[in-house]
C-alpha positions in Angstrom: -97.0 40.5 -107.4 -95.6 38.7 -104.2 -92.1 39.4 -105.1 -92.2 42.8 -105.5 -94.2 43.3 -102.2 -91.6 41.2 -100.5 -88.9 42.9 -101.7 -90.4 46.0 -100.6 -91.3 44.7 -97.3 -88.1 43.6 -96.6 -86.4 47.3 -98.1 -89.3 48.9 -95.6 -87.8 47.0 -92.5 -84.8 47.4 -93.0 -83.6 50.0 -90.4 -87.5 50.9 -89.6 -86.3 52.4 -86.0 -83.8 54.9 -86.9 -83.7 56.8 -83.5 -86.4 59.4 -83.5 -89.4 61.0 -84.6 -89.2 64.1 -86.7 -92.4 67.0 -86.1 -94.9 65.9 -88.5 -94.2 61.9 -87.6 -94.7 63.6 -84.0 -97.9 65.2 -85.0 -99.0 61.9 -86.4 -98.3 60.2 -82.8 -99.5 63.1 -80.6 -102.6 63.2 -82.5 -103.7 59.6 -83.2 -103.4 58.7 -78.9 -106.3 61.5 -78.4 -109.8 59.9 -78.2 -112.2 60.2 -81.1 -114.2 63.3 -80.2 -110.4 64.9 -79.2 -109.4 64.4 -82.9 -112.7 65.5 -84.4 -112.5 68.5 -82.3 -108.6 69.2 -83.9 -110.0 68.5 -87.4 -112.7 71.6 -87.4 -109.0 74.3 -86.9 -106.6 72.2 -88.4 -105.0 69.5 -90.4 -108.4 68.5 -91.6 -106.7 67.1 -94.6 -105.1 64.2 -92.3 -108.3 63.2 -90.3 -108.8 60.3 -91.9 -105.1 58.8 -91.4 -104.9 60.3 -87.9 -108.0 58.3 -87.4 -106.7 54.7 -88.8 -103.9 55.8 -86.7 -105.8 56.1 -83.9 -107.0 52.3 -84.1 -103.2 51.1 -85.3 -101.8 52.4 -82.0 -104.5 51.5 -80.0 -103.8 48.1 -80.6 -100.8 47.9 -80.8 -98.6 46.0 -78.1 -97.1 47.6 -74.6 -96.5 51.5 -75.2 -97.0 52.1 -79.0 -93.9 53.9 -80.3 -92.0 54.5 -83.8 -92.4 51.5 -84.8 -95.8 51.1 -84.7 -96.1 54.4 -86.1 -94.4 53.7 -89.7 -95.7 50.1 -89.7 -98.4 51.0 -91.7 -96.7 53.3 -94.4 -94.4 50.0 -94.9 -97.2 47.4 -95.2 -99.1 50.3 -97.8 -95.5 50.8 -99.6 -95.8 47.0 -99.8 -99.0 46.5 -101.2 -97.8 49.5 -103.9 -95.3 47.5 -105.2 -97.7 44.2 -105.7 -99.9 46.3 -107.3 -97.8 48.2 -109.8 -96.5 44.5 -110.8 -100.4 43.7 -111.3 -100.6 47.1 -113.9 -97.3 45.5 -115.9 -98.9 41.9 -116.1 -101.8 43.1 -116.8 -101.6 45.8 -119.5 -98.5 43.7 -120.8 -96.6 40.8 -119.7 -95.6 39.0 -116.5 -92.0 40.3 -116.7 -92.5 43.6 -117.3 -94.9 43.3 -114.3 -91.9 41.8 -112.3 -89.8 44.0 -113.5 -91.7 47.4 -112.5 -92.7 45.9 -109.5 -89.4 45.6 -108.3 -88.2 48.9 -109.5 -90.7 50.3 -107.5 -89.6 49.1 -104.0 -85.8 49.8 -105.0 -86.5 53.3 -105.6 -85.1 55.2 -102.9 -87.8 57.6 -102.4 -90.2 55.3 -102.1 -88.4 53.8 -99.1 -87.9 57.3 -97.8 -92.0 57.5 -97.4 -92.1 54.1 -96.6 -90.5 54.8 -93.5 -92.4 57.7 -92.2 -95.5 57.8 -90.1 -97.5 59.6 -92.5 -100.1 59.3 -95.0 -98.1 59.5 -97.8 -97.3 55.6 -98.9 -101.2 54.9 -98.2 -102.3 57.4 -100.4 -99.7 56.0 -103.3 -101.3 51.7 -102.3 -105.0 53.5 -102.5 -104.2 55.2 -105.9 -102.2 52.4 -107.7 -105.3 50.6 -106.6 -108.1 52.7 -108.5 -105.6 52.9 -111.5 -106.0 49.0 -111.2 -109.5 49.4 -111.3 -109.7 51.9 -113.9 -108.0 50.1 -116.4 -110.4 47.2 -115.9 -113.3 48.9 -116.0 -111.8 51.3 -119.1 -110.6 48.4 -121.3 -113.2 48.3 -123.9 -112.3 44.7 -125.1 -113.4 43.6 -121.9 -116.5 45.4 -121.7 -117.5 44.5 -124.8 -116.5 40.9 -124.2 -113.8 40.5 -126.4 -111.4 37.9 -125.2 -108.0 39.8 -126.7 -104.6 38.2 -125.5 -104.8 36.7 -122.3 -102.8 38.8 -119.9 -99.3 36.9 -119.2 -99.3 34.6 -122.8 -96.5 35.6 -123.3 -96.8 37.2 -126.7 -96.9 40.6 -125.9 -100.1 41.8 -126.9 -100.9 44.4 -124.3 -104.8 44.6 -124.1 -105.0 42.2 -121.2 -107.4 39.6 -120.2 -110.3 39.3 -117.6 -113.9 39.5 -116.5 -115.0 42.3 -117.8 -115.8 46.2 -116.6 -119.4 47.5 -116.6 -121.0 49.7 -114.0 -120.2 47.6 -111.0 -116.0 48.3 -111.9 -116.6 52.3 -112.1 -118.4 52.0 -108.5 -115.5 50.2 -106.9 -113.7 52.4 -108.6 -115.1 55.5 -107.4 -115.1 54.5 -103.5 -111.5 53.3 -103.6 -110.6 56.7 -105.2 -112.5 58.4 -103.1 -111.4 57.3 -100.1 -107.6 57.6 -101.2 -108.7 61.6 -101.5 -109.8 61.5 -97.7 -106.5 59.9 -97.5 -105.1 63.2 -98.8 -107.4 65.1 -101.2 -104.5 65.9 -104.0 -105.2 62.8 -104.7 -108.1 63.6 -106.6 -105.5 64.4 -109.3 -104.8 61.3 -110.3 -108.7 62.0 -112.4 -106.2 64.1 -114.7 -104.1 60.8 -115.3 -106.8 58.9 -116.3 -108.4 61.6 -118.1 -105.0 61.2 -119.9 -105.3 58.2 -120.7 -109.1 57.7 -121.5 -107.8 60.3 -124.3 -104.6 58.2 -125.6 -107.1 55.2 -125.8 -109.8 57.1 -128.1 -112.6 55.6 -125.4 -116.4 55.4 -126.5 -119.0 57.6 -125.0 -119.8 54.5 -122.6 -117.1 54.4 -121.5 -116.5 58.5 -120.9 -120.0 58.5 -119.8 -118.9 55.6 -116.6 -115.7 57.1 -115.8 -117.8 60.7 -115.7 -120.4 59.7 -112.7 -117.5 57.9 -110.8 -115.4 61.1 -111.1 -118.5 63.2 -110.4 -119.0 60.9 -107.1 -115.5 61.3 -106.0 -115.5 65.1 -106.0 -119.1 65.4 -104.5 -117.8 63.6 -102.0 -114.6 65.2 -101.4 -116.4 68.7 -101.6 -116.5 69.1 -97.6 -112.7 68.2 -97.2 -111.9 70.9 -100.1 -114.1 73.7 -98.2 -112.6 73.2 -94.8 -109.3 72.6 -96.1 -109.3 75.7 -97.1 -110.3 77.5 -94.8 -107.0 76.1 -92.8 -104.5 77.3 -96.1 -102.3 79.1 -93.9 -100.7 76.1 -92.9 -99.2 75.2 -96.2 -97.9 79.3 -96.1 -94.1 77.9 -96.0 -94.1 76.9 -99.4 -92.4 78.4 -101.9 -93.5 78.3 -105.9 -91.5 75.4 -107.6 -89.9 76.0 -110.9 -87.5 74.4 -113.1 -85.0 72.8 -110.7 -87.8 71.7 -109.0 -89.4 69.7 -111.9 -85.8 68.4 -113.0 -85.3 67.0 -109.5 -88.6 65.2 -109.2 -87.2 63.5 -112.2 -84.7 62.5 -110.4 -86.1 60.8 -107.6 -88.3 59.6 -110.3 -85.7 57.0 -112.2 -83.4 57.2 -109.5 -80.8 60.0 -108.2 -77.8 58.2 -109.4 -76.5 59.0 -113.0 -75.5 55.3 -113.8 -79.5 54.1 -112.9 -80.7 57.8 -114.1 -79.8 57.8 -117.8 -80.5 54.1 -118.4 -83.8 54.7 -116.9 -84.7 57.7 -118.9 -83.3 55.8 -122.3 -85.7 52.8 -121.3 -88.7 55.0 -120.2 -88.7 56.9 -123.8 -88.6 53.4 -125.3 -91.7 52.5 -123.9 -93.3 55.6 -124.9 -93.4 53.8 -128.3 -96.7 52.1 -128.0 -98.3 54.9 -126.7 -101.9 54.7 -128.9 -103.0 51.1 -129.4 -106.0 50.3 -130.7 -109.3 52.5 -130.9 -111.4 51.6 -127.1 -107.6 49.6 -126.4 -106.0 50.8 -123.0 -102.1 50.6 -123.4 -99.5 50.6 -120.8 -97.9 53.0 -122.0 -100.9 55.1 -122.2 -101.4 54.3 -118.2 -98.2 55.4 -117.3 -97.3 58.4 -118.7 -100.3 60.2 -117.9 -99.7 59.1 -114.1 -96.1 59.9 -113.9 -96.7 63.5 -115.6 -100.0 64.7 -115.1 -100.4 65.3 -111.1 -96.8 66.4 -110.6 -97.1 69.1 -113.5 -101.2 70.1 -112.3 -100.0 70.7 -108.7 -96.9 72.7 -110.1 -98.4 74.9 -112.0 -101.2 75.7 -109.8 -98.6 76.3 -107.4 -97.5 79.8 -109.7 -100.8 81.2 -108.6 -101.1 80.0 -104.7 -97.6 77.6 -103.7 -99.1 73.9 -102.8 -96.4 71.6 -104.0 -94.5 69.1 -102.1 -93.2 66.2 -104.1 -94.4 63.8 -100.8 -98.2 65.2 -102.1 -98.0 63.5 -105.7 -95.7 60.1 -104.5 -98.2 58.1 -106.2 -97.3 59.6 -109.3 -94.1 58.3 -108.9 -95.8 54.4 -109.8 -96.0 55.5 -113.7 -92.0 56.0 -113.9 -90.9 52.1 -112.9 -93.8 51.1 -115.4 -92.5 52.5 -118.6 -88.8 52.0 -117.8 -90.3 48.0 -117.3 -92.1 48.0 -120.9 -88.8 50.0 -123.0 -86.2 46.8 -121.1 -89.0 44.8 -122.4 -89.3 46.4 -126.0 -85.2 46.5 -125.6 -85.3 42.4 -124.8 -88.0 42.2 -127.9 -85.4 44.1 -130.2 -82.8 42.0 -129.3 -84.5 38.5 -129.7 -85.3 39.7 -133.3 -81.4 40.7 -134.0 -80.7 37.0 -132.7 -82.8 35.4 -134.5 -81.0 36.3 -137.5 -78.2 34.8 -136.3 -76.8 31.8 -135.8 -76.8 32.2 -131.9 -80.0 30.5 -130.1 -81.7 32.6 -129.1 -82.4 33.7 -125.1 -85.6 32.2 -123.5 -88.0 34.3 -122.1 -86.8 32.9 -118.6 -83.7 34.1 -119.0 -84.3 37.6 -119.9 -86.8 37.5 -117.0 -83.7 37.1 -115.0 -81.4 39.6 -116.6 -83.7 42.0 -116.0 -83.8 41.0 -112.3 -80.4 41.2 -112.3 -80.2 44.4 -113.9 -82.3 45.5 -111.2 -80.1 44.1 -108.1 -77.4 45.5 -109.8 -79.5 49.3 -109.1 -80.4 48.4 -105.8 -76.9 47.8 -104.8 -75.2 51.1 -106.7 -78.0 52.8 -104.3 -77.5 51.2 -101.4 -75.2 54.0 -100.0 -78.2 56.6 -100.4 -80.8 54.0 -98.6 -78.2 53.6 -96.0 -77.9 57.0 -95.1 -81.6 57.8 -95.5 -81.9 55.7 -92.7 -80.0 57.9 -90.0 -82.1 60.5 -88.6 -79.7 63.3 -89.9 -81.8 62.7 -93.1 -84.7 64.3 -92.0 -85.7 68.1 -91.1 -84.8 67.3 -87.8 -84.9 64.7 -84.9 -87.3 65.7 -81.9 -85.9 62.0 -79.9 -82.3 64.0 -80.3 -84.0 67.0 -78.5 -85.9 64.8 -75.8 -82.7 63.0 -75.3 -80.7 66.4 -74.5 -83.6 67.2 -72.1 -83.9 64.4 -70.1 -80.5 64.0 -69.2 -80.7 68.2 -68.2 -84.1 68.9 -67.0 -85.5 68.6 -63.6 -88.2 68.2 -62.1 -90.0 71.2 -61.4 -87.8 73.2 -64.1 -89.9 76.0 -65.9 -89.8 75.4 -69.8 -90.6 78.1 -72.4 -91.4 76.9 -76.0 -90.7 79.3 -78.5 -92.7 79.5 -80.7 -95.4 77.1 -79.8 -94.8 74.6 -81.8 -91.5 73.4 -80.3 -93.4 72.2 -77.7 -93.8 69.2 -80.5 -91.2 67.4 -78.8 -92.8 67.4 -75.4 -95.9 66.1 -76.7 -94.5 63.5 -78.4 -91.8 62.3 -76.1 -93.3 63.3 -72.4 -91.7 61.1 -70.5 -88.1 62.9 -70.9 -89.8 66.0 -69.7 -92.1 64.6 -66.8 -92.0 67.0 -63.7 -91.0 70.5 -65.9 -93.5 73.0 -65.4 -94.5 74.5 -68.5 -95.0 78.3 -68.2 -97.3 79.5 -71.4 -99.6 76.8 -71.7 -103.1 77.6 -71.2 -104.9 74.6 -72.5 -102.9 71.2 -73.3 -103.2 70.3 -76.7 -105.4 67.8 -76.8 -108.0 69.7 -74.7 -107.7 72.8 -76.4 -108.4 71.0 -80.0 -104.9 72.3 -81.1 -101.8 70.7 -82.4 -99.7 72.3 -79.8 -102.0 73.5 -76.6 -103.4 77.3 -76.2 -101.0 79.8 -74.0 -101.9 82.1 -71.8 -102.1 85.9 -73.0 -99.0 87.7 -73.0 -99.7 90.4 -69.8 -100.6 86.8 -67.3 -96.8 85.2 -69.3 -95.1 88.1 -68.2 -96.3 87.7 -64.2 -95.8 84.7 -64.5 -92.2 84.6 -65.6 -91.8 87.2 -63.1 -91.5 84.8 -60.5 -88.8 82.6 -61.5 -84.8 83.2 -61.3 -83.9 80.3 -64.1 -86.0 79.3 -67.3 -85.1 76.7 -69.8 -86.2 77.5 -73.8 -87.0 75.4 -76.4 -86.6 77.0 -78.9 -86.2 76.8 -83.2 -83.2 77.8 -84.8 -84.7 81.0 -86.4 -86.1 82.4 -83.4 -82.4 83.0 -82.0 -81.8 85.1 -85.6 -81.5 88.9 -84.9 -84.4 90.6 -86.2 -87.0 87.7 -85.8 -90.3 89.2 -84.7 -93.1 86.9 -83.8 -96.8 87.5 -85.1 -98.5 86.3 -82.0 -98.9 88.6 -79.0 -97.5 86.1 -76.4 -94.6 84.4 -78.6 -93.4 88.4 -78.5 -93.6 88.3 -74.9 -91.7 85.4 -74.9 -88.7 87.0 -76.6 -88.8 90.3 -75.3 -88.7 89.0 -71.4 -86.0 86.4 -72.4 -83.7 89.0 -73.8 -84.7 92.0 -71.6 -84.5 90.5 -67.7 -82.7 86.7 -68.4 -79.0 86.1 -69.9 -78.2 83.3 -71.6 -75.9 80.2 -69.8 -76.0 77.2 -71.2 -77.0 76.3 -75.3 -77.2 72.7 -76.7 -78.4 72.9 -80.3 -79.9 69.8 -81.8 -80.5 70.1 -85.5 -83.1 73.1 -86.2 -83.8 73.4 -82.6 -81.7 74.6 -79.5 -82.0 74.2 -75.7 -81.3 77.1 -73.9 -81.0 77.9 -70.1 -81.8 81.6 -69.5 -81.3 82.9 -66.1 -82.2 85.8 -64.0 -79.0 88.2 -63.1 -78.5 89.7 -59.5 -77.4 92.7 -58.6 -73.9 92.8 -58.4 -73.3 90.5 -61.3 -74.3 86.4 -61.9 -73.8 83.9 -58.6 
């Protein structure tokens, strides 16, 4: 377990501070520095499905050193990525072998897209340690030849039996398991989910009744509990309106990202993940690997994709913890590879390799991965990566603002990089805010009505605009009232002078002509 958390320490470090903040790392900053009854007050209108992240947050940069900043932000998401990687390793030694445990631990933290989310400051990687961690629990509390007290193979003999070895489940497993799930779900509440996975695999391993009847109340608990996230959530749907239904190409490249993006580690992967689909069913009441993974690499991804034909909800960032089934059966196929090949030596005259030393090929194997991918972890670490970079933007307008400058944001939202980076924009006088944000109980402050924007736009000769990349496209007609306001007066009474464009958003400076032409 500690080497694959290392590993994956060290891969989440690497390059933590790439330059800037992107909008929803923003929102997560923003947010989190408003006092408690601020944030609570934000959670009844939006983002409700973040409150409990935006509230660890909330204590993370509070105590952290000096000014918090990006850092401090993603910090978190590392140390959870971490922890996701010790734990995988735990499932492998566990439900198999040490090796294999090693083996898919390791896989884990090389994958690239689990260092993309291990670098963000959002919820994502936490949801991915808190749900690794119930599937942990799960299997012990599952395992009928623990429950029943049967001894089976001691987890880590070494002879590949793949029942495990412990304590015992009983009652007092399902409620651990139960409150860890459930407070993975008020991490995120697709999380909830991952139930399907181990529906999945209560199925595979034929349970009992018992144990049915255990994994039933702390399912039951989970959901009662998540109930008033679900109702609220969505009542505040509209958010997730950008989203698009996912279809084939969509399920092909989370498959991808899955066993790695490469085709070198891609195909090997895939040829070692349908090997370890071949102990799928052990045992009646036995809980397999195999029977672990599979369920949790397929079953969220394809739920959340084909409710999202009826009402779009998919993102692949929502089901990342999926994603820990994939290293796990590519682990126990190089395993049942390494066991084919010890039996095809042993009937020759060539000694055979100790289990040492396949331990080791398989690490190198797996160095040998990391290092084809490096170029893609490389890159994923420059801020171009991302939908955008708002420390570009507040870069741009520090060095051109002034103090006293009036700033339009258009639409509301690009005022995201203000509020996240303030300092580069102390002194401008915003002219549509209303209400800052954090007093308003908004993500980006209430504006003024459109008739009071108009007088008061009225009295200025120059106005810089923030504004998104699509606003500027001919025929672009804003919902809101005000954000109309906004584009009519721009284009109406101002012409444009100066444009700096920044990724998906561009700084304008608008200004007010004279009669007799421009001064």
């Amino acid at each position: 377990m500690a080497v694959p958390a290392a590993v994956m320490l060290a891969v989440g470090l690497w390059g933590l501070h790439r330059g800037g903040m992107w909008r929803d790392e923003a929102v997560t900053y923003q947010v989190a520095r408003r006092t408690v009854p601020q944030i609570w007050r934000l959670l009844h209108g939006v983002d409700a499905v973040h409150g409990l992240y935006y509230l660890l947050m909330h204590v993370v940069l509070g105590v952290a050193p000096g000014r918090p900043g990006e850092v401090d932000l993603r910090l978190p998401s590392v140390c959870a990525a971490a922890a996701t990687a010790g734990l995988v390793a735990a499932l492998g030694t566990r439900l198999a072998r040490p090796r294999v445990g090693l083996w898919a631990g390791l896989m884990y933290a090389v994958t690239p897209l689990v260092g993309h989310y291990a670098q963000e400051g959002r919820s994502y990687a936490l949801v991915a340690a808190g749900a690794t961690g119930a599937t942990l629990l799960f299997v012990r509390a599952a395992d009928e030849r623990e429950t029943e007290g049967e001894t089976g193979g001691e987890a880590g003999d070494g002879t590949g039996d793949e029942t495990g070895g412990g304590t015992g489940g009983g009652w007092r497993a399902w409620w651990w398991y139960g409150a860890v799930l459930g407070v993975t779900c008020w991490l995120h509440e697709f999380a909830v989910l991952l139930l399907l996975a181990h529906v999945g695999t209560l199925a595979l391993a034929r349970s009992s009744g018992r144990v049915w009847r255990g994994w039933g109340c702390a399912a039951g608990g989970v959901v009662l509990t998540l109930l008033p996230m679900v109702v609220v959530s969505h009542a505040q749907s509209a958010q997730l309106a950008w989203l698009r239904e996912p279809d084939l190409e969509t399920a092909q490249e989370l498959l991808r990202q899955y066993l790695g993006p490469t085709d070198g580690v891609y195909w090997v992967c895939l040829a070692l993940g349908l090997l370890g689909l071949t102990r799928l069913v052990g045992r009646r009441g036995e809980v397999t690997l195999a029977a672990v993974a599979l369920p949790l690499a397929v079953l969220p991804p394809v739920a959340l994709m084909l409710a999202s034909q009826l009402t779009p909800l998919y993102v692949d960032r929502y089901v990342l913890y999926a994603l820990t089934g994939a290293p796990l059966l590519v682990a126990l196929g190089a395993d049942r590879a390494a066991g084919v090949l010890g039996r095809l030596w042993s009937h020759s005259t060539a000694p055979a390799p100790r289990s040492p030393a396949l331990t080791l090929a398989g690490v190198l194997a797996l160095v040998l991965a990391f290092t084809h991918q490096v170029p893609l972890l490389r890159q994923d670490r420059v801020p171009a990566t991302r939908p955008d970079d708002l420390g570009a933007v507040a870069e741009a307008a520090a060095r051109t603002l002034r103090p006293g400058d009036p700033v339009l944001y258009l639409p509301a939202h690009a005022r995201g990089t203000e509020l996240a980076y303030p300092a580069d924009f102390k002194g401008t006088r915003d002219v549509a805010l209303a209400e800052p944000a954090s007093v308003s109980g908004t993500l980006y402050g209430s504006e003024v009505g459109a008739g009071t924007l108009r007088r008061r736009l009225a009295g200025v000769d120059e106005v810089w605009a923030v504004m998104e990349k699509y606003a500027l496209v001919s025929g672009y007609r804003p919902r809101l009232a005000t954000e109309r306001a906004k584009l009519a007066v721009l284009n109406q009474q101002f012409v444009l002078r100066q444009e700096m464009v920044i990724d998906r958003i561009a700084l304008r400076l608008y200004v007010r002509p004279i009669r007799g032409g421009l001064d």
